[in-house]
matplotlib code that plots the C-alpha trace (Angstrom):
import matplotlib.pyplot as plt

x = [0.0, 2.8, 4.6, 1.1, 0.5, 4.3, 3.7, 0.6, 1.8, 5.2, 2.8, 0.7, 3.9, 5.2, 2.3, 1.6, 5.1, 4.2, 1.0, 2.5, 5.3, 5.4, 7.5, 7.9, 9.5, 9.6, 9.2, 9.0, 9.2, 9.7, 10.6, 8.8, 11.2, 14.5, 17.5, 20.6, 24.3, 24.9, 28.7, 30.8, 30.2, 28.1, 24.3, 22.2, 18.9, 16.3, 12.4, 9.4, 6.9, 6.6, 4.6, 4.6, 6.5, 6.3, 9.1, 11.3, 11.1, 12.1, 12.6, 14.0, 15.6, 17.1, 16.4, 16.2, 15.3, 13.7, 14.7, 18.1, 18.6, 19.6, 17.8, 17.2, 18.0, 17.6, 17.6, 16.2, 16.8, 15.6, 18.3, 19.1, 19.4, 20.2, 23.9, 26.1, 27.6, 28.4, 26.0, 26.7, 24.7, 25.6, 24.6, 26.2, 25.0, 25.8, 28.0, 30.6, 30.0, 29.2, 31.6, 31.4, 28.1, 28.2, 26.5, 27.1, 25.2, 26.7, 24.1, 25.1, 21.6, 20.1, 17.0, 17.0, 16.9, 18.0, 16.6, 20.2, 19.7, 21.7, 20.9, 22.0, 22.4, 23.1, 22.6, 22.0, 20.8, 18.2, 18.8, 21.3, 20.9, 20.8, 21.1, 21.5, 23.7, 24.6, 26.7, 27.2, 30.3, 28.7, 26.5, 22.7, 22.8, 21.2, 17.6, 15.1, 11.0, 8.9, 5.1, 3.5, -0.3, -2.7, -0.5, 1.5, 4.7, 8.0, 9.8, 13.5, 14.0, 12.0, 13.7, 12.6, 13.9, 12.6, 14.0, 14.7, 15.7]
y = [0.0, 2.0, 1.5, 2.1, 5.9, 6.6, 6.0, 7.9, 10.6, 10.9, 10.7, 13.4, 15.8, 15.1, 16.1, 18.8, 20.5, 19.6, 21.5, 24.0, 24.7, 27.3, 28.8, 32.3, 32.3, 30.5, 29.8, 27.6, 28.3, 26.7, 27.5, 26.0, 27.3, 25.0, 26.1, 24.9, 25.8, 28.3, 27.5, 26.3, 29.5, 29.5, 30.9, 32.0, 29.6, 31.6, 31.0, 32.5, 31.2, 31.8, 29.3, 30.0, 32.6, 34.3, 36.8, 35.3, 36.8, 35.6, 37.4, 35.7, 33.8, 35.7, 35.2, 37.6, 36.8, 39.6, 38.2, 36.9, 33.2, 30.0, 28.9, 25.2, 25.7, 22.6, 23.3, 20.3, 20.3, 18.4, 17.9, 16.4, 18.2, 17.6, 16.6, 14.3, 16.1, 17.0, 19.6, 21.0, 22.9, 25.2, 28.0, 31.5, 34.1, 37.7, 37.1, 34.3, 30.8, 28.4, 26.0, 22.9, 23.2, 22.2, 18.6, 17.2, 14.7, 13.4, 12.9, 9.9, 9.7, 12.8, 11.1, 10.3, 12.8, 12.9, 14.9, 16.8, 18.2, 21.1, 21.6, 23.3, 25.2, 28.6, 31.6, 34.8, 37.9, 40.3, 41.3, 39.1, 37.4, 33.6, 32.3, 28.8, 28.8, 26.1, 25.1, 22.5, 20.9, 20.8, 23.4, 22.1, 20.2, 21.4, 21.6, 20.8, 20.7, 18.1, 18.4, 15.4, 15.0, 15.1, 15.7, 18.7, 20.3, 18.7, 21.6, 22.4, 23.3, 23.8, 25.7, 25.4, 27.4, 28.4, 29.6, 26.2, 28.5]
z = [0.0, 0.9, -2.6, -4.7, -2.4, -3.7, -6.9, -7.3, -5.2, -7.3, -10.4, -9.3, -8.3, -11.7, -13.7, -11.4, -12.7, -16.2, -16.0, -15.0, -17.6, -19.8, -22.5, -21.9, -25.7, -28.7, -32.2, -35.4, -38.4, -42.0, -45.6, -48.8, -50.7, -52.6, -51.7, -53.5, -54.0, -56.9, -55.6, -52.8, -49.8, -47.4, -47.4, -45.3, -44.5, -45.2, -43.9, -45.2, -42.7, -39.0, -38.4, -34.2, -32.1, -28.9, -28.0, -30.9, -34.0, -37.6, -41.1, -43.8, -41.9, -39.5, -35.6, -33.2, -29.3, -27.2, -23.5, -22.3, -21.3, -22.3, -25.6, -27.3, -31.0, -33.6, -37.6, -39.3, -43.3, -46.1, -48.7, -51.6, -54.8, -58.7, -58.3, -55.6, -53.0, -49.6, -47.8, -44.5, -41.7, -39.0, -37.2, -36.6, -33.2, -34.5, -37.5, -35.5, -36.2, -33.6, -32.4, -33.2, -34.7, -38.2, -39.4, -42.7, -45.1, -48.5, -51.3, -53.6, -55.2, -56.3, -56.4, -52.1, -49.5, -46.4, -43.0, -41.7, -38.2, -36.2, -33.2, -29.6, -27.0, -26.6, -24.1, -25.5, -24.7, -25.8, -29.4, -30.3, -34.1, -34.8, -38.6, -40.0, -42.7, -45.3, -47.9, -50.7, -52.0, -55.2, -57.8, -56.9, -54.1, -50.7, -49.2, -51.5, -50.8, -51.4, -52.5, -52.3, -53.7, -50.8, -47.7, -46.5, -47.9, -47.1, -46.4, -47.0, -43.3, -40.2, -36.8, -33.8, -31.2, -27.6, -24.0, -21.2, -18.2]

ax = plt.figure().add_subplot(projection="3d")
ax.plot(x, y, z, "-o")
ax.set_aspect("equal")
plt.show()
């Protein structure tokens, strides 16, 4: 009896801080748009859909928090292309790369994909400017979209991003 009240009662304290978690910021948001290497140097991962956001803004791509603290940042890319090559994700916080950051996927098949995540930690401070940046090894390959009949867009990346402390 004493084993079954602990359980329920660790149950209850568990959903009880749960319940009452909440975000104070975040956002995700997407792109529908393909976008390949024209050549080898990086480029900026743009988005043109906000799909939610509080106290996190986006535009084209560009993040911008409105409240100090330590954030959870993951990039997750679709890509493939029209060639073979290598293409590689990371993210930059006020025009300096991130440490150890990048990710890479090699396309062998330009008729498979591939989901490429980057993801993180960081702690940053009101104002301050996240991007996701990419780049290919080859001319066309990089994050493509998919449109398949009847369900919703594949798209070429979606971020998700919100404050853990």
């Amino acid at each position: 009896m004493k084993a079954i009240f602990s359980g329920i009662f660790m149950s209850a304290m568990l959903l009880a801080s749960v319940g009452g978690a909440s975000a104070t910021s975040y956002l995700q948001a997407s792109s529908t748009e393909e976008q390949l290497a024209v050549d080898t140097k990086p480029k900026v991962v743009t988005m043109n859909s906000t799909d939610a956001s509080k106290n996190i803004k986006q535009d084209k791509g560009v993040v911008r928090v409105n409240e100090s603290g330590a954030f959870f940042l993951i990039a997750a890319a679709q890509v493939g292309g029209k060639a073979k090559g290598l293409v590689r994700m990371w993210m930059r916080v006020n025009g300096k790369d991130v440490d150890n950051s990048n990710t890479e996927q090699i396309i062998t098949d330009p008729s498979f994909t591939a989901v490429l995540v980057c993801q993180g930690v960081a702690e940053l401070k009101r104002g301050d400017r996240v991007e996701v940046l990419f780049s290919g090894s080859e001319v066309g390959v990089g994050l493509v979209v998919k449109k398949p009949a009847g369900e919703p867009v594949v798209p070429s990346v979606i971020f998700s991003g919100w404050r853990i402390d």
